[in-house]
NUZASE-293854 format. One record per residue (C-alpha): x, y, z. Coordinates in steps of 0.05 Angstrom, whole numbers, padded with zeros to 5 digits, always signed. Layout:
REM residues N
XYZ ...
This chain:
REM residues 181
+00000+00000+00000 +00065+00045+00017 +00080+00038-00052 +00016+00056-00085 +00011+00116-00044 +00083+00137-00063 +00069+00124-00137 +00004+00167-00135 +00037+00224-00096 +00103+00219-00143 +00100+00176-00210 +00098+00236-00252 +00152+00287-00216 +00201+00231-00221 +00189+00206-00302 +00189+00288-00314 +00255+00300-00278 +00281+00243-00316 +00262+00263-00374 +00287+00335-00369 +00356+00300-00352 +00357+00264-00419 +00333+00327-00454 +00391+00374-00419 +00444+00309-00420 +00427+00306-00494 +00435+00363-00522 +00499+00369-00492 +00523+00316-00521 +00503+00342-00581 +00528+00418-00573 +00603+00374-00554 +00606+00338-00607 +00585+00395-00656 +00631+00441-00635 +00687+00406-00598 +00694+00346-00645 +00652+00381-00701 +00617+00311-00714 +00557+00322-00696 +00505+00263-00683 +00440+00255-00720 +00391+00221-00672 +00403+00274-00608 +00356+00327-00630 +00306+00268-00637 +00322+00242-00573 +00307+00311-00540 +00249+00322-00583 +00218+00256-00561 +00226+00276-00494 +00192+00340-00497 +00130+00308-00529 +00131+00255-00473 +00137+00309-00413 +00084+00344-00444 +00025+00293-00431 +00063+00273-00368 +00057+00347-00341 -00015+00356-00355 -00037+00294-00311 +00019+00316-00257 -00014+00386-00262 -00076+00363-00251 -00065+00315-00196 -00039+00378-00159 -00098+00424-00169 -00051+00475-00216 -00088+00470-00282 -00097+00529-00317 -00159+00574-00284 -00177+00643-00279 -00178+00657-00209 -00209+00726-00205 -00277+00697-00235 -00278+00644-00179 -00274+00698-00126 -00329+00746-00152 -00382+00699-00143 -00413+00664-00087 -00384+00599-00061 -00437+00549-00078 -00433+00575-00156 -00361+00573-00148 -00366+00505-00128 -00400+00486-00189 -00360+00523-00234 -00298+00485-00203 -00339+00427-00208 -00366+00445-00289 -00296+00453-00305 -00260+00389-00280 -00326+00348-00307 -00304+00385-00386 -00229+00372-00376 -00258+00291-00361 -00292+00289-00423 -00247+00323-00464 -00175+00279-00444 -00215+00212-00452 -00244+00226-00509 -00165+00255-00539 -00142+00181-00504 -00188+00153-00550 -00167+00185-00602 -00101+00178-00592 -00126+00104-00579 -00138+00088-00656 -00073+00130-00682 -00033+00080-00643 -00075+00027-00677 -00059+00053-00745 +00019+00051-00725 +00010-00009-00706 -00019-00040-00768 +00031+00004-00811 +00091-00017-00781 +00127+00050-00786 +00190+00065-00750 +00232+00128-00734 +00275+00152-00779 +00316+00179-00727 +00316+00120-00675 +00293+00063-00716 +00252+00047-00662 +00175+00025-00689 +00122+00087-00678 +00078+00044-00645 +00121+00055-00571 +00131+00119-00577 +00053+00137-00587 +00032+00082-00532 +00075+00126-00485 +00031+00179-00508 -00036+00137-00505 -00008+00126-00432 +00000+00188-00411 -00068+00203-00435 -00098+00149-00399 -00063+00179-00336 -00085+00242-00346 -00162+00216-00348 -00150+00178-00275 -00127+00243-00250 -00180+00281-00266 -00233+00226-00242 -00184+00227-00184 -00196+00286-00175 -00270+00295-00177 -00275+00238-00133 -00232+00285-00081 -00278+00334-00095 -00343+00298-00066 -00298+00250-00020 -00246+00306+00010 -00227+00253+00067 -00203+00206+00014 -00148+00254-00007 -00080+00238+00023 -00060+00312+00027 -00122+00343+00063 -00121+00284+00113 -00049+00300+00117 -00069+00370+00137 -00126+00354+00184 -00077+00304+00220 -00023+00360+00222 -00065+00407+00244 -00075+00429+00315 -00143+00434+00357 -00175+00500+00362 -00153+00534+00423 -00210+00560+00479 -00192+00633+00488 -00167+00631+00572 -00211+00647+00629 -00287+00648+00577 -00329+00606+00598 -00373+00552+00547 -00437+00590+00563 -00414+00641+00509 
């Protein structure tokens, strides 16, 4: 259970922090070899390319997960708190809809690799893993946000708000009133 909880708190920090390392690792190798030993390779701009893409769809489920999707604020505070609510609400129930039906999509595109057989040019490596890591970060993205509705009607189930209720001390009696007051 340890691990499930560390994987749902961390799965996507760590593949994005790895991926930025092969991005930045990457390039220098390429930048060294261009300039230093003016051979320069042909698959590293790929390589970093790839890895952009992939911390792409990986960022939007990690940004979900931790409530920072994109929002306007301002528009949430000038109304009352029960339309806020539902706006909150309205808002995660369209980003839902609209990531499963792109994994879908993204669903039969990896189909049509797969049937076609194409590889990278680049890499030589078949299409098919590259978009599945794409189809999977997809499919992520739709458990966060169902995740995340399901924290929104089940608060207790959240790890960090029961983290914070835990954490948090008892309200203090101000000294000397009595409990008539």
């Amino acid at each position: 259970m340890k691990v499930i909880k560390w994987l749902d708190k961390n799965f996507e920090k760590y593949i994005l922090v790895f991926l930025l390392i092969v991005m930045a690792s990457v390039l220098s190798l390429q930048v060294f070899m261009r300039f230093i030993v003016n051979s320069p390779t042909f698959w590293s701009d790929r390589v970093a390319q790839l890895s952009l893409v992939i911390s792409t769809f990986f960022s939007i489920s990690y940004c979900i997960r931790r409530g920072s999707s994109l929002k306007i604020d301002l528009l949430l505070k000038a109304v009352p708190k029960p339309v806020s609510k539902a706006m909150a609400l309205l808002v995660k129930t369209i980003m839902l809809v609209f990531f499963s039906l792109l994994a879908l999509a993204s669903w039969g595109t990896l189909g049509q690799y797969a049937e076609r057989g194409t590889t990278d040019v680049a890499l030589g490596i078949p299409l098919t893993y590259l978009y599945a890591v794409v189809v999977f970060g997809l499919v992520l993205t739709v458990v966060r946000c169902i995740q995340v509705l399901v924290f929104e009607f089940f608060p207790e189930k959240n790890p960090e708000v029961l983290a914070t209720l835990v954490t948090q001390p008892a309200p203090q009696k101000p000294a000397g009133g009595s409990d008539d007051e």
